[in-house]
N, C-alpha and C positions, 0 to 999 in steps of 0.2 A: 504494500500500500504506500509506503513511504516513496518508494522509487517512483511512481507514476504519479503520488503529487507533486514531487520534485521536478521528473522531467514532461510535467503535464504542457500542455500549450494551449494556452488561454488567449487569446487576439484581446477580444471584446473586455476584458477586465484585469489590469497586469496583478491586482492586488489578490485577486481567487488562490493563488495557490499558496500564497504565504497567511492565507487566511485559512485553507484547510490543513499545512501543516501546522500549525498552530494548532487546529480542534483536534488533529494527530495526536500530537504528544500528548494534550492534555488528557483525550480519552484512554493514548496508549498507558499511561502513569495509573490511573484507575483503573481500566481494565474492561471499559465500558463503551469500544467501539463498535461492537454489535451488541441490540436488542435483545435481553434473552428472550425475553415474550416472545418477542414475534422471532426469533430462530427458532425455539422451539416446535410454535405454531408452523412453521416453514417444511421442520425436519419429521412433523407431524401428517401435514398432509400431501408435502411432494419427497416421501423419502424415498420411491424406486426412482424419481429423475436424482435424484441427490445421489446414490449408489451410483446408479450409471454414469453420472457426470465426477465422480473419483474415482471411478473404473478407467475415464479419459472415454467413455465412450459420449457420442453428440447425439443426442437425442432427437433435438429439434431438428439440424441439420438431415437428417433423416425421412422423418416425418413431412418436413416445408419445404419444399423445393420453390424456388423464387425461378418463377416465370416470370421472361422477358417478352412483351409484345414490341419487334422489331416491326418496322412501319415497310409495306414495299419501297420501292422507288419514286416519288414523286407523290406518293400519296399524301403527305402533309401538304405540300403545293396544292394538287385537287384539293382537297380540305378547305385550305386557303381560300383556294378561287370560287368555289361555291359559298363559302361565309360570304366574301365581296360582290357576289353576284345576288345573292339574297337581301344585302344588304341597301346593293343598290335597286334592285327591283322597288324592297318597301318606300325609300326613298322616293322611286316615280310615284307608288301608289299615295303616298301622304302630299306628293305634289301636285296631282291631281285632283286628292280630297281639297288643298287648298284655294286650286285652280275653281275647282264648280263650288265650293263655297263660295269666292271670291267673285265668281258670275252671278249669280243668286244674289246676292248682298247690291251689285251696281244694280240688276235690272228692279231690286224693289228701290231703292233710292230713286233712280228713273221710272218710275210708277209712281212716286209718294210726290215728285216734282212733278209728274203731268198732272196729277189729279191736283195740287196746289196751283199751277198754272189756269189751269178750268176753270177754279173755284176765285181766282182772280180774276181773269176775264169775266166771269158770269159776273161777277161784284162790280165790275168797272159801265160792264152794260146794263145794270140795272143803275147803277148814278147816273148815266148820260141819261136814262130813258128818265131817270125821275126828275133830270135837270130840265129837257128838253119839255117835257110834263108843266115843270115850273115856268119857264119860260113860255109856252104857249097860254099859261093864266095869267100871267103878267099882263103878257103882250092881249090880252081877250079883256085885261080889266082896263089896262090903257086906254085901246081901243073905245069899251063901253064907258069912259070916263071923259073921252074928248066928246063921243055923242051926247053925254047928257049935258054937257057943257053949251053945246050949242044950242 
């Protein structure tokens, strides 16, 4: 244990290893580097891998074979190309959605301005008609105001 905290190789923290020999010696002087609880509990329920692994026999190695999935040739490429092909397909399809949204939205705008147009016009020709209205009583009271005159 002492050898591999010593020539241990820590990047990320220079102080780890003068931090664990330190808890070294001090548990080494007690005596109290392993748990007895839980060795016991340990030598309790995995003691035919414990045999076999003092035997020098590897149990797991054995047992787990670590499979490798080697990619053909160019298959990470396909991969690739259909991510960027799918990604660009939804791209047309969202600019599209934006597209006929963005039609729908001018042509009620130009609906909401014709009908507003109309509704001013009809407003402009009923003042003339009511001016022209006024004006022909005017002109009709004049009229009957110079005849009563004479």
């Amino acid at each position: 244990m002492k050898g591999k905290v010593e020539h241990s190789r820590c990047d990320f923290d220079h102080l780890l290893p003068d931090r664990i020999s330190v808890w070294v010696r001090k548990n080494t002087k007690t005596n109290t580097l392993v748990d007895a609880k839980l060795w016991t509990a340990i030598q309790k329920h995995f003691s035919a891998q414990l045999e076999a692994r003092q035997a020098g026999k590897d149990i797991l190695g054995s047992t787990q074979e670590v499979q490798q999935k080697v990619c053909e040739p160019g298959e990470i490429r396909q991969e690739y190309e259909n991510f960027l092909a799918q990604e660009s397909q939804e791209a047309i399809q969202r600019k599209n959605k934006e597209e006929v949204a963005s039609i729908r939205l001018i042509q009620q705008l130009q609906e909401e301005e014709r009908i507003r147009q109309q509704e001013l016009q009809q407003q402009q020709q009923s003042v003339a008609q009511e001016d022209f209205l006024l004006a022909l009583k005017l002109e009709v009271g004049v009229l009957c105001g110079k005849e009563a005159d004479k």
